[in-house]
N, C-alpha and C positions, 0 to 999 in steps of 0.2 A: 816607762810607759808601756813596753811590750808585755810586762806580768800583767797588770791591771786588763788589758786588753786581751789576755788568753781565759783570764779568771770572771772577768766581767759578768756579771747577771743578767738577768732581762732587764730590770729598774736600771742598773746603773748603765746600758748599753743607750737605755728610754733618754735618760737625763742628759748622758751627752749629745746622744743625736738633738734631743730639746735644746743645744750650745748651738749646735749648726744651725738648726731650725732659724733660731733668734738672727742668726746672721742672713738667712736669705732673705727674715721679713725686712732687713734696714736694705738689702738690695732693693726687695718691693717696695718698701715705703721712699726712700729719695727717687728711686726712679720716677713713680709719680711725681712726686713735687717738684722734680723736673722736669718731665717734657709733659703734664697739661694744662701748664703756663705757656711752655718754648711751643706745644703744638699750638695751641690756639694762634701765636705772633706769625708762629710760618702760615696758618690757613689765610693769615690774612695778608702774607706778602704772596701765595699763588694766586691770593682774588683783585691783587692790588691794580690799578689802572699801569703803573710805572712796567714797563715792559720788560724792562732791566731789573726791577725785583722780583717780578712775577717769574720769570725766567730759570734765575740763581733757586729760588726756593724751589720750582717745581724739577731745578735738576739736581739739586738736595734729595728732595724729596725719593725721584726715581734713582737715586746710586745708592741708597742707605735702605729703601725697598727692596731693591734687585740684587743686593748682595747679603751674605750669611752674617746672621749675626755673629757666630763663630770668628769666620774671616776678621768681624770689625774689632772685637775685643783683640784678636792677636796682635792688629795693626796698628790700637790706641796704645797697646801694651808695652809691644816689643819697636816700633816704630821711632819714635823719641829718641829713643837710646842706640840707635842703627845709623840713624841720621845725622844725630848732634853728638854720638857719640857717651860713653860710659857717666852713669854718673846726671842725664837728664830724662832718665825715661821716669813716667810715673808710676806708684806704686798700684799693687793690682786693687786695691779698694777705689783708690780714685780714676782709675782705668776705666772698671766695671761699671763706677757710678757714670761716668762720663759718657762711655756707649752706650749702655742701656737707656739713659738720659735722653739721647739724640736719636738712636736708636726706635724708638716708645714712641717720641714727639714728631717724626715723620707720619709716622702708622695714623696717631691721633690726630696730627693737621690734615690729612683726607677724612677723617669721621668728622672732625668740628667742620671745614667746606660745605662736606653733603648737607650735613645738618643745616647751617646759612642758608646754603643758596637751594635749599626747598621750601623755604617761607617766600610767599608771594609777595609782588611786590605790592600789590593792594595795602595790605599793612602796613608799609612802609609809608605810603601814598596817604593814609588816614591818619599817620602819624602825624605827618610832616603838614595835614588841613589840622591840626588839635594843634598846634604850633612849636612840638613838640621837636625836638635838636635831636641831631642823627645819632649820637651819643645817649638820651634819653630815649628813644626808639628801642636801641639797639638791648639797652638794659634793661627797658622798664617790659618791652613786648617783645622780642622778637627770642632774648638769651632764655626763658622756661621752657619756650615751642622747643627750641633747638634741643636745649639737653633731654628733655622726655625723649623727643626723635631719636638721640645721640646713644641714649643711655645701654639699648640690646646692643648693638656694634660692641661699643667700649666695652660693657661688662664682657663681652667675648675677650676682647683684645686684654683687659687685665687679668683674667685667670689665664690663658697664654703665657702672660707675664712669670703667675708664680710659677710655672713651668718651666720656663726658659730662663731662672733666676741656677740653675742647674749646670749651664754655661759656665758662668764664671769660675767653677773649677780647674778649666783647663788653664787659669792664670794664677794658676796655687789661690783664689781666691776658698778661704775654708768655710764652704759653704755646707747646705743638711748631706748632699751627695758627697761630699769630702769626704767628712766624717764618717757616713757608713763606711765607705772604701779603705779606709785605716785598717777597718775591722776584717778586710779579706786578705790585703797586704801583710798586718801583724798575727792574725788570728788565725786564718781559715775559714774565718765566717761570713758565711754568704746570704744568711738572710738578714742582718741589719740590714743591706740591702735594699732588699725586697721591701720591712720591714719602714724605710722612708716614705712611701707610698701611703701610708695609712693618716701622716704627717701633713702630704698634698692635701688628700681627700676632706680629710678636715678641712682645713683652711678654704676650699675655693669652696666646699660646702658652707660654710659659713658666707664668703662674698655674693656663690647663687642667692643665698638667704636676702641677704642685705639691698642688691638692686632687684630683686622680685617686690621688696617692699617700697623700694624709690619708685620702681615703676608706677605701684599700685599708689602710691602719694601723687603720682604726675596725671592719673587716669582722668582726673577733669578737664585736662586741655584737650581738647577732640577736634583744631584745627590742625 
């Protein structure tokens, strides 16, 4: 590997960082698909009447806020296997997905909340004279208000995301940052580097792209 990596091109330096790249979008992609299911389930055990759910979730909520994500991957990581001993920790892909997972759905169960409990209860109140179940309310009127409302916050919180998908390196997880790093280790080459950045830019320029035009599809709701 060390020849390859002294002799390297542009293109073939292009193509592997494009190896990496591919690994931090499957960081990106489960991440979502996990916590803005999990956040939606916690926004709705901090609004829940049960004092004792409402509780647990919102002190979820504040120890997974208040501490680095850094810190949580080390502790999903190396945790396991310190505790039960050699032999049950997990490995760093399901570590990674597992934090960033929990991680994400804290962050997004305070944007799915706000989003909720800023529809008035009037709505609610017109729903419930139309004869309509707090379930059909919730889906049919109140869940469009919420995600337009929802949508500037998130879109922030998910380009964060591909940023912070940069982490999971420190759990040998080989991600686009990995992969440049090879190249200073074996090579002396320091702007593949740099060189990932052009990688990011892409991509969350494509995501700006994509919720500027969700937004502009939600612009008819103006309550």
């Amino acid at each position: 590997m060390n020849y390859l990596l002294l002799s390297a091109g542009f293109w073939e330096i292009s193509f592997d960082l494009l190896i990496g790249f591919f690994e931090t979008l499957k960081i990106f992609s489960v991440t979502l698909l996990i916590a803005l299911p999990l956040g939606l389930l916690i926004s709705f055990g901090t609004m829940s009447k049960i004092k004792i759910l409402q509780k647990a979730c919102a002190t979820v909520v504040w120890i997974i806020r208040g501490t680095p994500l850094m810190l949580q991957l080390i502790v999903v990581y190396y945790g396991p296997g310190l505790v039960f001993g050699t032999g049950a920790g997990l490995s760093a892909h399901v570590s990674t997905y597992i934090t960033f997972g929990i991680n994400y759905a804290c962050y997004f169960s305070e944007i799915f909340r706000g989003g909720i409990q800023s529809i008035t209860k009037g709505q609610y109140e017109a729903g419930y004279v139309l004869g309509m179940t707090k379930s059909q309310i919730f889906f049919k009127v109140v869940l469009l208000q919420v995600i337009k409302r929802i949508i500037p916050p998130m879109s922030n919180e998910i380009i964060t995301l591909v940023k912070d998908t940069s982490l999971a390196r420190i759990i040998t997880y080989y991600e686009l940052i990995f992969f440049a790093q090879r190249y200073i280790k074996n090579g002396g080459l320091l702007w593949p580097l740099f060189y990932t950045a052009v990688y990011y830019l892409v991509f969350t320029a494509i995501l700006t792209v994509i919720f500027n035009r969700i937004e502009k599809k939600l612009s008819y709701f103006k309550a």
